[in-house]
C-alpha positions as CSV (number, residue, x, y, z in Angstrom):
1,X,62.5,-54.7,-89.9
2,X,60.9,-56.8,-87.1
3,X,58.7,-59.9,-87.7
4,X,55.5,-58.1,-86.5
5,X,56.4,-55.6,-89.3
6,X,57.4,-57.8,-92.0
7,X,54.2,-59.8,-91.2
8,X,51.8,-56.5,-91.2
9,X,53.6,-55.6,-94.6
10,X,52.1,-59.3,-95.9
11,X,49.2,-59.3,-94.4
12,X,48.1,-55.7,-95.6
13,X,49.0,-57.4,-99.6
14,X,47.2,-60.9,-99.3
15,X,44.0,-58.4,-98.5
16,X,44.6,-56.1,-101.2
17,X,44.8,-58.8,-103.0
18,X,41.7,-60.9,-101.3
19,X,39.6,-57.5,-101.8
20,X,40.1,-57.7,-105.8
21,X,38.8,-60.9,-105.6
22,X,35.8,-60.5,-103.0
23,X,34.7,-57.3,-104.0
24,X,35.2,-57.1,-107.7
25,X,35.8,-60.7,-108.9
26,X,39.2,-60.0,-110.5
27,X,41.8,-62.5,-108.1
28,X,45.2,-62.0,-109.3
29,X,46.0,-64.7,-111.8
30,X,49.3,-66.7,-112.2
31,X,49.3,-65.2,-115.3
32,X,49.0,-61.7,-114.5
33,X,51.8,-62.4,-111.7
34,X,54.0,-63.3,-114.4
35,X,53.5,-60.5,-116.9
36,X,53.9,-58.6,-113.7
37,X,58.1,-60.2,-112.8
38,X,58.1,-60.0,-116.9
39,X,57.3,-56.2,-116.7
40,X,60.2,-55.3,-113.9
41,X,62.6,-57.1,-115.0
42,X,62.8,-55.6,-118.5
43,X,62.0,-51.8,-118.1
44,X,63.5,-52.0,-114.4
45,X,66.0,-48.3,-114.1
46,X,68.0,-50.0,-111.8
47,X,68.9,-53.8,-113.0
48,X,71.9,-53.8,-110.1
49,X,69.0,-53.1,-107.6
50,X,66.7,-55.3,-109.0
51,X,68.9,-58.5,-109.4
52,X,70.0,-57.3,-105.3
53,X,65.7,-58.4,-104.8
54,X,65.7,-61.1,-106.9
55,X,68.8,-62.7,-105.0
56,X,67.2,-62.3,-101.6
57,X,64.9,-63.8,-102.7
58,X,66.8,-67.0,-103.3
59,X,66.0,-66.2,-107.1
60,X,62.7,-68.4,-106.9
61,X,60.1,-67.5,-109.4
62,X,57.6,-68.4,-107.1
63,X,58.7,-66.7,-103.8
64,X,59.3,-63.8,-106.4
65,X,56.6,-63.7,-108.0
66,X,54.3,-63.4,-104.0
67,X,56.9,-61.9,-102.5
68,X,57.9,-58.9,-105.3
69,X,55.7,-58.8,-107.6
70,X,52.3,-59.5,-105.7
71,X,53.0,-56.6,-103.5
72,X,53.4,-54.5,-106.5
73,X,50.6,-55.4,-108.4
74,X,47.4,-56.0,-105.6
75,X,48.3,-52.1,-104.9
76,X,48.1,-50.8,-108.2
77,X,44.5,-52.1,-109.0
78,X,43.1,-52.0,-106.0
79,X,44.2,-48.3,-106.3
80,X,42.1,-48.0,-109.8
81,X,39.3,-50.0,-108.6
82,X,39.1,-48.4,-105.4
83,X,39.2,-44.6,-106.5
84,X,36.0,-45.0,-109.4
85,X,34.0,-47.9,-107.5
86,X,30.2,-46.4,-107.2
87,X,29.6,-49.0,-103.9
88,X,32.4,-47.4,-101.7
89,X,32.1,-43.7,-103.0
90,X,28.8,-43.5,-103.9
91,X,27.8,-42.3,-100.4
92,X,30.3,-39.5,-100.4
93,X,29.2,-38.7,-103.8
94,X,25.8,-38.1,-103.2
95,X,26.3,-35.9,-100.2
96,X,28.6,-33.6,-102.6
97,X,25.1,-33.8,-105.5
98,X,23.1,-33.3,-102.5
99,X,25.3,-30.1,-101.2
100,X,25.5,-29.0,-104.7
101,X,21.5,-28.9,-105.1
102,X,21.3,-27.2,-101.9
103,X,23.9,-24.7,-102.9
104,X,23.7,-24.1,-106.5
105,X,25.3,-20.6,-106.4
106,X,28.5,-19.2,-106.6
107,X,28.1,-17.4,-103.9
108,X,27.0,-20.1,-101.8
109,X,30.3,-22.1,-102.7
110,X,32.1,-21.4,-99.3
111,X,29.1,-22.6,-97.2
112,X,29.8,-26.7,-98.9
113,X,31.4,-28.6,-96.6
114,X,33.9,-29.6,-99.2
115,X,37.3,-27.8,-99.5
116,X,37.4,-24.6,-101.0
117,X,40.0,-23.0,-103.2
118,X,40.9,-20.3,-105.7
119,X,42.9,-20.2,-108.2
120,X,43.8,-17.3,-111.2
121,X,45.4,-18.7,-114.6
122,X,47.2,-15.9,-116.6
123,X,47.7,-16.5,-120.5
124,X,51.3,-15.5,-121.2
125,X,54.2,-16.6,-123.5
126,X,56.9,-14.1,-122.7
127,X,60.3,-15.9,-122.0
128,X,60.2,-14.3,-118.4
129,X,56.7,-14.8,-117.2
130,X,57.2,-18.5,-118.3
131,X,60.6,-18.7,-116.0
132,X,58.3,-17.5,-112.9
133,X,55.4,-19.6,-113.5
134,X,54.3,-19.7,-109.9
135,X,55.1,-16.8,-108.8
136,X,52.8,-14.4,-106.8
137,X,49.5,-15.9,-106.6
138,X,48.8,-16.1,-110.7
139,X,49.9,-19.3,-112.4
140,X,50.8,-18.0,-116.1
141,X,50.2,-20.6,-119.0
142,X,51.4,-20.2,-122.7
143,X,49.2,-20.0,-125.3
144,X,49.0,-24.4,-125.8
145,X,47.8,-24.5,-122.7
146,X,45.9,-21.5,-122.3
147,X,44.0,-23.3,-124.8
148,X,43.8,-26.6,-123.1
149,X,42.0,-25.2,-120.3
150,X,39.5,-23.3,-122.0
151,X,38.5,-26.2,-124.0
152,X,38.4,-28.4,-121.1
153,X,35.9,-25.9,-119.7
154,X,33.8,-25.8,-122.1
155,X,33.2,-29.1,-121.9
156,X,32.5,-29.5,-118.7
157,X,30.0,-26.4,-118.8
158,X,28.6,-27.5,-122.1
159,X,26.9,-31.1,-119.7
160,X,29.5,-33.1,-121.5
161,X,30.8,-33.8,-117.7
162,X,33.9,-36.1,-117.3
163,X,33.4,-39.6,-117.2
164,X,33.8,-41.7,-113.9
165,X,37.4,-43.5,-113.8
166,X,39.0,-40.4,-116.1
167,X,40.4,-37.5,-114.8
168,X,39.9,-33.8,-116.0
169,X,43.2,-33.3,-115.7
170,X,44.4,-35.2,-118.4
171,X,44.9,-34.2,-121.9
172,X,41.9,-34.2,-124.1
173,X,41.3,-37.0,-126.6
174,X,41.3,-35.7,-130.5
175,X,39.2,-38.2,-132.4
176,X,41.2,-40.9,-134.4
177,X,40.8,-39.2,-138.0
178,X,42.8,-36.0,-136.2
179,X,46.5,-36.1,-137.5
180,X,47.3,-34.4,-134.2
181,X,49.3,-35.2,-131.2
182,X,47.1,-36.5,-128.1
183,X,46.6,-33.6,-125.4
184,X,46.8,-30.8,-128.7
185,X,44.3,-28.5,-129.2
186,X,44.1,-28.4,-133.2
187,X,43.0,-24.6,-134.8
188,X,39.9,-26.1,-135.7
189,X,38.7,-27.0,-132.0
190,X,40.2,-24.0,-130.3
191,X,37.4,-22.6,-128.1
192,X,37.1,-18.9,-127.3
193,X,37.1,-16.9,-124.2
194,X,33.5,-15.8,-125.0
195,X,32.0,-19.2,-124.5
196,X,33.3,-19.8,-121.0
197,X,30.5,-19.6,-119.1
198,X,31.1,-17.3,-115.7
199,X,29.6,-17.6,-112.0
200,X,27.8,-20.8,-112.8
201,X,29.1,-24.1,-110.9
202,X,29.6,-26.9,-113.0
203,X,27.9,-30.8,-112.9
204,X,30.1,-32.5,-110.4
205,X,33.3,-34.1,-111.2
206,X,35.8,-37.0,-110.2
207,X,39.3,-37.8,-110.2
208,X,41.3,-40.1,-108.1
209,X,41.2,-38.9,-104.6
210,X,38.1,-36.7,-104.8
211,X,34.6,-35.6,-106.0
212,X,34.7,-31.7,-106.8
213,X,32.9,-28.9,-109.2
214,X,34.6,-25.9,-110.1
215,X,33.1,-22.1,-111.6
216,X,35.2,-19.4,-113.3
217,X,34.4,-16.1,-111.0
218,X,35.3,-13.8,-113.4
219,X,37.5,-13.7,-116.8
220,X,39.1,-11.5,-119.3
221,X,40.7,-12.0,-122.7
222,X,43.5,-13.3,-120.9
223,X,43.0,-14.1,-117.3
224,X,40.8,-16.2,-115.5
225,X,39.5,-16.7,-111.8
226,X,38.3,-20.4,-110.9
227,X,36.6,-21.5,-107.6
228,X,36.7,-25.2,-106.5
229,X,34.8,-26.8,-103.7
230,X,35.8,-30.4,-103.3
231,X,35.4,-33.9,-101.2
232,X,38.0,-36.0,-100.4
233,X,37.5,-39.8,-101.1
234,X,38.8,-41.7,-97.7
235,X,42.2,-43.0,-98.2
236,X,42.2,-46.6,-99.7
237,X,45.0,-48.0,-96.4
238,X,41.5,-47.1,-94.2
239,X,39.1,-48.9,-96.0
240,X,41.6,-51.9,-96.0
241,X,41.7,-52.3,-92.5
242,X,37.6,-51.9,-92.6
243,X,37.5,-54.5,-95.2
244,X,39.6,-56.9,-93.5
245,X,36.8,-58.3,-90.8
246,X,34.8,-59.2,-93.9
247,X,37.3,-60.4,-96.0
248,X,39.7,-63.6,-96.2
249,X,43.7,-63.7,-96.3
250,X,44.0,-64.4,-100.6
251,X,46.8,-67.2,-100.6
252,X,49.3,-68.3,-103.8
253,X,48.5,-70.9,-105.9
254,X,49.7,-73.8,-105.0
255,X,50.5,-75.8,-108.5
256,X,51.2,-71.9,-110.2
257,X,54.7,-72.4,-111.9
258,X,56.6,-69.5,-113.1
259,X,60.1,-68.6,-115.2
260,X,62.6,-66.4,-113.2
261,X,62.6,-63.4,-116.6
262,X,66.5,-62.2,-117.7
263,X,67.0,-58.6,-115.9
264,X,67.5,-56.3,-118.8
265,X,70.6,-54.2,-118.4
266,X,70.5,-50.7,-119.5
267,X,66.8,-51.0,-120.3
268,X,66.1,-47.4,-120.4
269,X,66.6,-45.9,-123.8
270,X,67.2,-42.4,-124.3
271,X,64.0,-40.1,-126.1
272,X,61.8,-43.1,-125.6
273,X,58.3,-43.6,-123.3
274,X,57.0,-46.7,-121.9
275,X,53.5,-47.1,-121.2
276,X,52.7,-47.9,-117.3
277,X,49.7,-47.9,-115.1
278,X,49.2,-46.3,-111.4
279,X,50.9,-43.3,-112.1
280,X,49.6,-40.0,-110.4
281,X,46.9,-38.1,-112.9
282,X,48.5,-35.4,-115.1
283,X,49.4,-32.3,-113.9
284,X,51.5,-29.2,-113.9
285,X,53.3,-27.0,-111.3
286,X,53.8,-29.9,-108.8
287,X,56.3,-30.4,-106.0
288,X,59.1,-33.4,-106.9
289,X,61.6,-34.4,-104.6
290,X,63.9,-37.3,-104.5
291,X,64.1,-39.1,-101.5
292,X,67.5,-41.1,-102.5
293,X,65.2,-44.1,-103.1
294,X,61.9,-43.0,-105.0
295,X,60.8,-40.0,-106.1
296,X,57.7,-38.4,-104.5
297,X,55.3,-36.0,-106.6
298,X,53.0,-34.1,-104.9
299,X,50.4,-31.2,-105.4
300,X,49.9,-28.9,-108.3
301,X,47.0,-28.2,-110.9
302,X,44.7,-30.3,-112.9
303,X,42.5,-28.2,-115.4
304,X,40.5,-26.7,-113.3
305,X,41.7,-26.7,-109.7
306,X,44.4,-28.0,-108.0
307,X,45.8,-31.7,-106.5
308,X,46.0,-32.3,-102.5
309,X,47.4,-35.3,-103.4
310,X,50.6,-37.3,-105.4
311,X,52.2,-40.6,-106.1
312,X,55.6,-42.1,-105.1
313,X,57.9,-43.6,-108.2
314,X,60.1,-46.6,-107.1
315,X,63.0,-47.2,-110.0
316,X,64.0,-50.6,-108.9
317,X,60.5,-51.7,-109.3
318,X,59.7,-49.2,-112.1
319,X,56.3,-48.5,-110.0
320,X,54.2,-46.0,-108.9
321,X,52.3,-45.7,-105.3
322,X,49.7,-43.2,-104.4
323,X,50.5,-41.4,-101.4
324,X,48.8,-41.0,-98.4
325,X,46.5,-37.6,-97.7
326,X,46.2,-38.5,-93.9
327,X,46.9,-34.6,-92.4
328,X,48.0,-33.8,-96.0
329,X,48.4,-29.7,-96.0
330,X,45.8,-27.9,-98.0
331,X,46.3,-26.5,-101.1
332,X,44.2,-22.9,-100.6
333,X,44.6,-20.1,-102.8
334,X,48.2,-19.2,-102.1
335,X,50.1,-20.4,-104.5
336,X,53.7,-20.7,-102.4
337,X,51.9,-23.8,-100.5
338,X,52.3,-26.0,-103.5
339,X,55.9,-26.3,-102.2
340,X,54.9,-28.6,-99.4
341,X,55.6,-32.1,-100.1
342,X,54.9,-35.2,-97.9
343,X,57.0,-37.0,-95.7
């Protein structure tokens, strides 16, 4: 790489990481740098790699710790903070309100200025139907997550609208006296087809990369047609480079000390989950390619409509990146377009 390169990759970090400070009084700590080096090095995939970037590095905890795991870290909150933060999508929000108010019809969905899609979810559990999931332009969903979805629904058409900062998309949370798994719909809360509400557009949701409300055009016992209008939030590399007029260059701390952490060989253990943060929101029938270096995810559906938008997993680092939806495709009603994925 070339030094203007190398220096736009640093400069583009210390204002991540100046913005978490500036805009929502959270400056990266010593500490949290740390716990960040602490984290790689003992759930890294790839411990070869890993002591290859700790070498380079002269194997200084300090140069490390800016150089690796600053990097790593200012991207993943300011992704969090960034997506859910009222001041810097609360204009885009209230122009989607303010559409919805206008428009509060199904029929008048295709005249939002949001993006419009349909999508048709068939219930089925046969062997074959669930080997051609995608195929056509029905996705078919066994019975669990048949399910799912409906109760997901009726939430959001009962007013009990997803909260800010949580995505629709993930499983739903059984309260703690429940013996049941997290994201299982137990007999007792299974909700029927006939409480669905039909042709009615819902309160306006969020996730991660956009504001968007969703109506089921039509169902039967077993099928079901869903309509989504939705509004992108700007991509977080563009409000950066807005941001960095009024915002300083964040710099290390000068007395920090750190430990260089033991790389853990053969960290991963077989049948076993780590928790980690800044991965994409949960979803189904995604694309997922591997580059040779990371693996990309990109697409697919959440609950109610579907993704235009994905995450890229670095082993070496064990960490997660959203990626960009600059001239991302879009993901319309036909169904073989979810096998786009980014460059």
């Amino acid at each position: 790489m070339s030094q203007v390169q190398l220096e736009k990759k640093v400069a583009d970090y210390l204002s991540k990481s100046q913005a978490l400070e500036d805009y929502w009084q959270r400056p990266i700590t010593a500490d949290q740098l740390q716990a960040e080096m602490d984290r790689m090095a003992k759930h890294t995939k790839q411990p070869e790699v890993l002591q290859e970037l700790f070498a380079a590095l002269g194997n200084d905890p300090f140069v490390i710790a800016e150089c690796l795991a600053r990097p790593a870290l200012a991207d993943r909150l300011l992704t969090s903070w960034y997506a859910y933060n009222e001041r810097i999508q609360g204009e885009l929000k209230q122009r989607a309100e303010a559409e919805l108010e206008a428009h509060p019809t199904v029929e008048q969905m295709k005249q939002l200025s949001g993006n419009y899609s349909e999508i048709e979810l068939v219930k089925s559990d046969s062997s074959h139907d669930q080997g051609n999931r995608g195929a056509g332009h029905a996705i078919k969903s066994n019975s669990r997550e048949w399910d799912e979805t409906l109760q997901k629904l009726a939430a959001i058409f009962s007013g009990r609208a997803v909260a800010a900062g949580v995505s629709p998309a993930q499983p739903t949370r059984l309260p703690p006296q429940e013996p049941a798994s997290a994201g299982t719909v137990s007999a007792a809360k299974r909700t029927s087809i006939t409480e669905i509400t039909t042709a009615v557009l819902s309160p306006l949701q969020e996730d991660e990369t956009c504001y968007y409300a969703t109506a089921v055009v039509n169902k039967t016992s077993e099928r079901l047609k869903l309509a989504t209008p939705s509004w992108q939030k700007g991509p977080l590399h563009s409000w950066v480079a807005s941001a960095e007029d009024q915002v300083g260059a964040a710099g290390a701390e000068p007395m920090a000390s750190y430990t260089l952490p033991k790389i853990a060989q053969g960290a991963c253990i077989d049948n076993t989950w780590t928790p980690m943060g800044g991965a994409p929101d949960a979803r189904e029938l995604h694309t997922a390619v591997w580059t040779g270096t990371e693996m990309i995810v990109w697409g697919g559906l959440r609950a109610v409509g579907v993704f235009n938008a994905g995450g890229r997993y670095n082993p070496s680092t064990d960490t997660w990146t959203p990626t960009s939806i600059d001239n991302a495709p879009l993901l319309e009603r036909d169904i073989p377009q979810f096998g786009l994925a980014p460059k």
